[in-house]
C-alpha positions as CSV (number, residue, x, y, z in Angstrom):
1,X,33.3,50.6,30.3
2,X,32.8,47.4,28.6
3,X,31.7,46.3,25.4
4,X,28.3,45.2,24.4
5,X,28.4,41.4,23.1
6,X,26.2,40.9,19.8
7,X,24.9,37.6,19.6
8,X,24.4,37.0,15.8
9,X,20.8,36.6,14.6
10,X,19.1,33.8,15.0
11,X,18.2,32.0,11.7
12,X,15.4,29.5,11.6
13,X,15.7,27.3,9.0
14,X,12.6,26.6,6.8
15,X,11.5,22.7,6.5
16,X,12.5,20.5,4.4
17,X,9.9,20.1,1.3
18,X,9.5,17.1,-1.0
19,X,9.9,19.7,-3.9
20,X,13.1,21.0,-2.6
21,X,14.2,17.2,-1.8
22,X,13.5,16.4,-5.7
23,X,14.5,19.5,-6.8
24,X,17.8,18.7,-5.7
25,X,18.0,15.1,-6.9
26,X,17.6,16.0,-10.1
27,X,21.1,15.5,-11.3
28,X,22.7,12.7,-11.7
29,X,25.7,13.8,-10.0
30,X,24.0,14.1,-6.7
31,X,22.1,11.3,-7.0
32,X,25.9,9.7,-7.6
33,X,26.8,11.6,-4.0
34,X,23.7,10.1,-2.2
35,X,25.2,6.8,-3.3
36,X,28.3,7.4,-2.1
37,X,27.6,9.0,1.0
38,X,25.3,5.6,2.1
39,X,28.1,4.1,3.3
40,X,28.8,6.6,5.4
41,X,30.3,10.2,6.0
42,X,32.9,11.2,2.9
43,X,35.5,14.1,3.0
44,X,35.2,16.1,0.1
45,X,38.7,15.2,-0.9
46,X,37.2,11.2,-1.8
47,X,34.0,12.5,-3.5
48,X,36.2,14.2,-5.7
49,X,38.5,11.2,-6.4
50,X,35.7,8.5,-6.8
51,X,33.1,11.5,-8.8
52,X,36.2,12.2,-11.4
53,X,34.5,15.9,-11.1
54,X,36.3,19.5,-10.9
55,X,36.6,21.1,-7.5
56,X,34.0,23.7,-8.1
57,X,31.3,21.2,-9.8
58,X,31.2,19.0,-6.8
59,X,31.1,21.8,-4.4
60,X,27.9,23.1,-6.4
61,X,26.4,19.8,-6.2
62,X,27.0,19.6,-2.1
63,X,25.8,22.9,-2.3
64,X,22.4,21.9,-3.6
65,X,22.0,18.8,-1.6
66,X,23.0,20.3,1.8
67,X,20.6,23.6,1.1
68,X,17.8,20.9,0.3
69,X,18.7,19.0,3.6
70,X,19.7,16.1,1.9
71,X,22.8,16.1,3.3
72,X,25.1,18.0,6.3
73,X,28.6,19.2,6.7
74,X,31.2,19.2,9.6
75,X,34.5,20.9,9.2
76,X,37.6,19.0,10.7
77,X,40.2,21.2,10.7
78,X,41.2,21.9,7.2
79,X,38.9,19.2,5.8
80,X,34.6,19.2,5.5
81,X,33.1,15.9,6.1
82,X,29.6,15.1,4.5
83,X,26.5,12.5,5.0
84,X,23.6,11.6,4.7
85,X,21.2,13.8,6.4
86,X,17.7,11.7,4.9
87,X,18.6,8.1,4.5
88,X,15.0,7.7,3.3
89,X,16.2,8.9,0.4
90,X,18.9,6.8,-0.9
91,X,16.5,4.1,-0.5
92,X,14.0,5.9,-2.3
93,X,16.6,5.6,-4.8
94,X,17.3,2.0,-4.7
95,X,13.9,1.4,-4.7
96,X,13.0,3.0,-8.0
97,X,16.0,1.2,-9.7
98,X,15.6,-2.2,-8.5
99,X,12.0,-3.1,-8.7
100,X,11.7,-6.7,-6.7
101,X,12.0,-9.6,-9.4
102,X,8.7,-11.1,-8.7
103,X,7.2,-7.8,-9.7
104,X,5.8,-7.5,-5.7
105,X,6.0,-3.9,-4.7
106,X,8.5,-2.9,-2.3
107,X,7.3,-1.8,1.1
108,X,9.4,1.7,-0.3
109,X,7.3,1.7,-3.0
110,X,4.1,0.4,-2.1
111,X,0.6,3.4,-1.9
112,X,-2.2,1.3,-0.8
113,X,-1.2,-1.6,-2.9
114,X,-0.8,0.7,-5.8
115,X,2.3,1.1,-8.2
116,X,2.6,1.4,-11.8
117,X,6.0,-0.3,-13.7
């Protein structure tokens, strides 16, 4: 007689919601990992190095952006790789901290021609 295979449940993941996206920038230690990670994909071991962070306080702060969706994770043996899962929002973030020096609004930035500085 052989044994029944149980496949794991299924878990759909919920979308992604502005308020969970802001939620989770709201620390300017993961706004610091968006940055970093716009170059491209990071090993926890460099976000550590370049974030002069504890172990545990940068693994909270991955923590937040990857349940957010900001970002994703891929193991590599012994080592987790992360990037960027929403680009839009690094340059969300440039955006907001580098305002165009003619005072034009950047396309970013721009609601029908609106934006308060």
């Amino acid at each position: 007689m052989q044994a029944a295979v149980v496949s794991p449940p299924v878990v759909q993941k919920q979308p992604i919601t502005a308020d969970q996206v802001f939620k989770a920038l709201g620390h300017p230690a993961r706004t610091a990992i968006v940055r970093k990670l716009e170059a491209g994909e990071q090993c926890v071991c460099e976000l550590l190095k370049d974030l002069g962070l504890g172990w545990s306080s940068v693994s909270r702060h991955l923590s937040v952006l990857r349940e957010a969706g900001v970002v994703t994770d891929e193991r590599r043996g012994m080592q987790i790789f992360y990037h960027l899962n929403l680009p839009c929002v690094s340059r969300f973030i440039h955006c907001l901290e580098s305002p165009s020096p003619d005072d034009t609004p950047l396309p970013c930035c721009a609601f029908e021609g609106k934006v308060s500085r």
